[in-house]
PLY file of the C-alpha trace (Angstrom):
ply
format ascii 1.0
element vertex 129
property float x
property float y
property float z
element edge 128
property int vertex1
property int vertex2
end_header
-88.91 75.60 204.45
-89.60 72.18 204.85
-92.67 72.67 207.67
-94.12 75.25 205.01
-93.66 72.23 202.30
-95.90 69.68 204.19
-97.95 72.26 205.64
-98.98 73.37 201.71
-99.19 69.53 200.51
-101.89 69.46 203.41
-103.47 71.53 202.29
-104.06 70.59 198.84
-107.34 69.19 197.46
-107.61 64.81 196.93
-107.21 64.81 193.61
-103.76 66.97 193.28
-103.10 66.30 189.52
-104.16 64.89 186.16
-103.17 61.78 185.95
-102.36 60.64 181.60
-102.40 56.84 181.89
-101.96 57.27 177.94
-98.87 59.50 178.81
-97.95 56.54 181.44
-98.26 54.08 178.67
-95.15 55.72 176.22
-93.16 55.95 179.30
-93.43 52.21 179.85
-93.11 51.11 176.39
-90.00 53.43 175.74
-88.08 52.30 179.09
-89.99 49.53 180.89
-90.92 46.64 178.64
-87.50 45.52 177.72
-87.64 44.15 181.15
-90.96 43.77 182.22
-92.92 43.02 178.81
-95.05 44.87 176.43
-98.16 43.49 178.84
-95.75 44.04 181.68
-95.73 40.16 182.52
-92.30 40.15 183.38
-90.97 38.41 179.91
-89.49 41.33 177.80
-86.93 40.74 175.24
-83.85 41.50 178.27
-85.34 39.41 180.38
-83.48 36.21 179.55
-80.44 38.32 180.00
-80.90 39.03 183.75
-79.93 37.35 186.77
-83.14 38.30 188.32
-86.41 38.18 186.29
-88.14 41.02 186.14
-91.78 40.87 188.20
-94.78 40.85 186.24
-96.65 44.59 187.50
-100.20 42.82 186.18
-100.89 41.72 189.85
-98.91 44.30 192.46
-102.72 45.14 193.84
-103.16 41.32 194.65
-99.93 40.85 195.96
-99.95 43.76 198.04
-103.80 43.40 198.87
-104.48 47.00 197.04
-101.90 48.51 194.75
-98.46 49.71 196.37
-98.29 53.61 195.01
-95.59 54.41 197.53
-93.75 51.53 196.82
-94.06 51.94 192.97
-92.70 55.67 192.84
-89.91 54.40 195.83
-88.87 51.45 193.16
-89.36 53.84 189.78
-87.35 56.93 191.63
-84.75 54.85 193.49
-85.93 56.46 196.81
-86.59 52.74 198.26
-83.35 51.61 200.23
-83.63 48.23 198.42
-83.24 49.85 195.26
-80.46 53.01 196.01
-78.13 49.96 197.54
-78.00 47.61 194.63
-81.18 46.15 192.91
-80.92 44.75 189.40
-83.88 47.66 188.42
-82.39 51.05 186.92
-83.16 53.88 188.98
-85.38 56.44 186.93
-84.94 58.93 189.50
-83.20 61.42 188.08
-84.23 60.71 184.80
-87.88 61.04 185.41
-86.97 64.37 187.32
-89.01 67.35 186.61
-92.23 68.74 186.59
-92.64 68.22 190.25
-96.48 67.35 191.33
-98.44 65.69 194.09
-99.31 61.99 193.78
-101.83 60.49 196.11
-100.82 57.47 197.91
-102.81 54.68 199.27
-102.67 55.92 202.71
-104.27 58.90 201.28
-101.21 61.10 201.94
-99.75 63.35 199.39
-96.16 62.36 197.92
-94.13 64.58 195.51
-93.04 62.83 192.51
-92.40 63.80 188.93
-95.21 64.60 186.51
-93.55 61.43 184.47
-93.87 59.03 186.99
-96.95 59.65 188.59
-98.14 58.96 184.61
-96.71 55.61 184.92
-98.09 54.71 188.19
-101.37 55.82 186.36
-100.69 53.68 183.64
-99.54 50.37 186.09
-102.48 51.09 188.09
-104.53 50.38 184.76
-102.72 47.13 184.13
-103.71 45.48 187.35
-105.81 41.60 186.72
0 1
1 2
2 3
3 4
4 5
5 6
6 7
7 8
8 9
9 10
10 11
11 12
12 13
13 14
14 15
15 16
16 17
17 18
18 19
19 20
20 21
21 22
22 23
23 24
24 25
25 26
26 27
27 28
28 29
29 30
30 31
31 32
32 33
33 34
34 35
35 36
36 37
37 38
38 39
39 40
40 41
41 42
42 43
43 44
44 45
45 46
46 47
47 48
48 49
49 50
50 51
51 52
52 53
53 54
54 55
55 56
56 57
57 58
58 59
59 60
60 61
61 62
62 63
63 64
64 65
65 66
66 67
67 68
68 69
69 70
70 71
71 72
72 73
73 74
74 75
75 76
76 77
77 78
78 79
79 80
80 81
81 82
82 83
83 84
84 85
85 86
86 87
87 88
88 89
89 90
90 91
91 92
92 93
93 94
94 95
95 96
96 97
97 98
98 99
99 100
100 101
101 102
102 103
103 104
104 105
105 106
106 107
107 108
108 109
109 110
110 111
111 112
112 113
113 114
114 115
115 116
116 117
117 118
118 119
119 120
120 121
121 122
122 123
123 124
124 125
125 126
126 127
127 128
């Protein structure tokens, strides 16, 4: 099952799905910019609150020289190690769960990810200084 899995994401055209940046943008303002900011500069109205301040997501591409897509959906779906063992983000994961669909990362290498999240990661990628 899993060999036919990667063996059918291989074989799927570039540009997998529709990305909705517009979509992306609800998403964030309904469960991401208590924390990170209506301009997602890191200074929402929780911020304050937290031991750790949130990151401002304006400048991942510069501080990752080109922006992280793997990384993102890893942080957003708690699939990253850092996050599933204790970070001060909420894991989305489950949440965001769904609607399964093929997200291209920077490596050019599909990743499945929820229809929801691959809108956000539209919508952060828009956001970049």
């Amino acid at each position: 099952e899993t060999v036919a899995t990667v063996t059918a994401l291989l074989l799927l055209p570039v540009a997998v799905c529709a990305q909705d940046p517009e979509a992306g943008a609800a998403l964030y303002a309904q469960h991401c910019a208590v924390c990170h900011g209506q301009e997602g500069r890191g200074n929402g109205p929780l911020a304050p609150a937290l031991l750790l301040q949130p990151p401002s997501l304006r400048d991942l591409a510069r501080r990752h020289d080109g922006f992280p897509t793997r990384r993102v959906v890893m942080r957003i779906d708690g699939s990253d190690p850092l996050v599933s063992h204790g970070s001060p983000m909420p894991v989305y994961g489950e949440f965001f769960a769904g609607d399964e669909t093929v997200l291209k990362v920077e490596t050019g290498q599909p990743m499945m990810t929820s229809r929801a999240i691959v809108d956000l990661v539209a919508y952060l990628r828009e956001m970049q200084e």
